[in-house]
C-alpha positions in Angstrom: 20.5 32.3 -14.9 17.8 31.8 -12.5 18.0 30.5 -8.6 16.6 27.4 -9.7 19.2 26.8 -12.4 21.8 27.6 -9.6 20.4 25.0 -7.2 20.3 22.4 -10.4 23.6 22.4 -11.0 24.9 22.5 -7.2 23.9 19.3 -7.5 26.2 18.2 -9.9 28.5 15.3 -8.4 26.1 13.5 -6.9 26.1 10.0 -7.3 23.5 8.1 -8.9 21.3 6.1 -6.3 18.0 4.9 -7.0 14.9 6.5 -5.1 17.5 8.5 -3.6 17.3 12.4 -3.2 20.1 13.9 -0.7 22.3 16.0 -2.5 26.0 15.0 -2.8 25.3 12.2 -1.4 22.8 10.1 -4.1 19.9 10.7 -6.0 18.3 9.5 -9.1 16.0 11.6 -11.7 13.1 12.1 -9.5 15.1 12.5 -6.6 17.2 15.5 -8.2 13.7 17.0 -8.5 12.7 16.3 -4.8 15.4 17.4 -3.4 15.5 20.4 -5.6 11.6 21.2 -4.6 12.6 21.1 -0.7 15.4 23.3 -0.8 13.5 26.0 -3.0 9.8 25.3 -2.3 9.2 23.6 1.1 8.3 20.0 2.4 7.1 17.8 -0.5 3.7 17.9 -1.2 3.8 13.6 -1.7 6.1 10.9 -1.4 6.6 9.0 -4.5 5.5 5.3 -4.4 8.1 2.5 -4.9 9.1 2.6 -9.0 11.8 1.1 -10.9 14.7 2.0 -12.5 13.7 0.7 -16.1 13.5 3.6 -18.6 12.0 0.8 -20.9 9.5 -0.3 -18.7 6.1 -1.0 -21.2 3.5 1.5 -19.8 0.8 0.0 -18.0 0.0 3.8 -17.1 1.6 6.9 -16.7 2.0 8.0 -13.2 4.9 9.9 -12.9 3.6 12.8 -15.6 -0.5 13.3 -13.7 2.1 13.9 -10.4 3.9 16.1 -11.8 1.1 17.9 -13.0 -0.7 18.1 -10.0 2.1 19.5 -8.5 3.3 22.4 -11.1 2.8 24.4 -13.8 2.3 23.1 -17.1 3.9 25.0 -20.0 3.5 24.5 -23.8 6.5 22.4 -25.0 7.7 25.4 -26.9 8.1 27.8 -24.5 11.6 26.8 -23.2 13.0 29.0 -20.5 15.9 28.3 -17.9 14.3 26.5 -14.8 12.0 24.0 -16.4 11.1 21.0 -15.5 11.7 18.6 -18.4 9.9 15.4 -18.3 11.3 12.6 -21.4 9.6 9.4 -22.7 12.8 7.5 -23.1 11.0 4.8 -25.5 8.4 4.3 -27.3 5.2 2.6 -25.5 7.6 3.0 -22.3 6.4 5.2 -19.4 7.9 8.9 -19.6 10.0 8.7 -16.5 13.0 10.5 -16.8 12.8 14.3 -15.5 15.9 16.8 -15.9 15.9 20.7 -15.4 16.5 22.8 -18.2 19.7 25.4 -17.8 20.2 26.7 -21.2 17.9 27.6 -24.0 18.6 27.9 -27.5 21.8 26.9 -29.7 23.7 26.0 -26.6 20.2 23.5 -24.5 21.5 22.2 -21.9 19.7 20.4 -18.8 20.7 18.8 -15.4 19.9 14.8 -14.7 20.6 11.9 -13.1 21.0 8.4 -14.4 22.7 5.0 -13.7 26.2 5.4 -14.2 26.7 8.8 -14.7 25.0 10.6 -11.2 23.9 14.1 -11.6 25.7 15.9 -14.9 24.6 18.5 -17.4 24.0 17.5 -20.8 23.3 18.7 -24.3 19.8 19.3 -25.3 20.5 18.6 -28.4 18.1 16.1 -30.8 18.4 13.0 -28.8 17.5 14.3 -26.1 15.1 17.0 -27.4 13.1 14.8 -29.3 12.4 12.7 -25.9 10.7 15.4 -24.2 6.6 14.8 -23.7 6.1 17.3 -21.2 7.0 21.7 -19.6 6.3 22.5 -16.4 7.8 25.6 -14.0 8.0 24.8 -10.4 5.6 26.8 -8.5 6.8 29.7 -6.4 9.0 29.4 -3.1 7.0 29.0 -0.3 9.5 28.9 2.1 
């Protein structure tokens, strides 16, 4: 299990909140990854514009995958490891804007998230979910 696997699911419990990112206290997807990126890596690097909830919403562009990319390390979709950054299309001609961190690999996937209703759990990779996923990435080093 890696540090950042550890620090994932810390933040299990914590309430779903929309543009949130505090742990324990609320969060949503993106936030979960903010908050996540200052306690390992430092201060963020940008602050998300205003976005909405709506995993539906029809894609007039992407914007959350280019910031993720300018920010870390994009990895082949097939090279799963512990610590990833997931990011899922959640429907088709939709924006991909839901983002978890991967914690297990293989037979038993698994990945922390936040959504509405649920706050930050860990869920089953399994097909659903799998089949979602457009983009890897590994967060860059610590420099804190």
């Amino acid at each position: 299990m890696t540090h950042i696997v550890a620090a994932a699911r810390d933040w299990i419990g914590t309430p779903y909140m929309h543009q949130a990112s505090v742990k324990w206290v609320g969060c949503d997807c993106l936030g979960l990854l903010r908050g996540l990126w200052r306690e390992l890596i430092g201060p963020e690097p940008e602050m998300p514009p205003a976005y909405t909830p709506d995993w539906a919403e029809v894609a007039v562009q992407e914007r959350l995958w280019p910031a993720l990319a300018r920010h870390l390390i994009s990895k082949p979709l097939d090279h799963a490891a512990p610590g990833d950054v997931l990011l899922f299309r959640m429907h088709g001609g939709a924006a991909a804007k839901h983002v978890g961190i991967q914690t297990e690999v293989g037979k038993s996937a698994s990945f922390v998230h936040a959504y509405s209703g649920h706050g930050v759990t860990e869920s089953a990779l399994g097909a659903p979910w799998a089949g979602r996923i457009v983009a890897r990435f590994a967060l860059p080093e610590e420099i804190k």
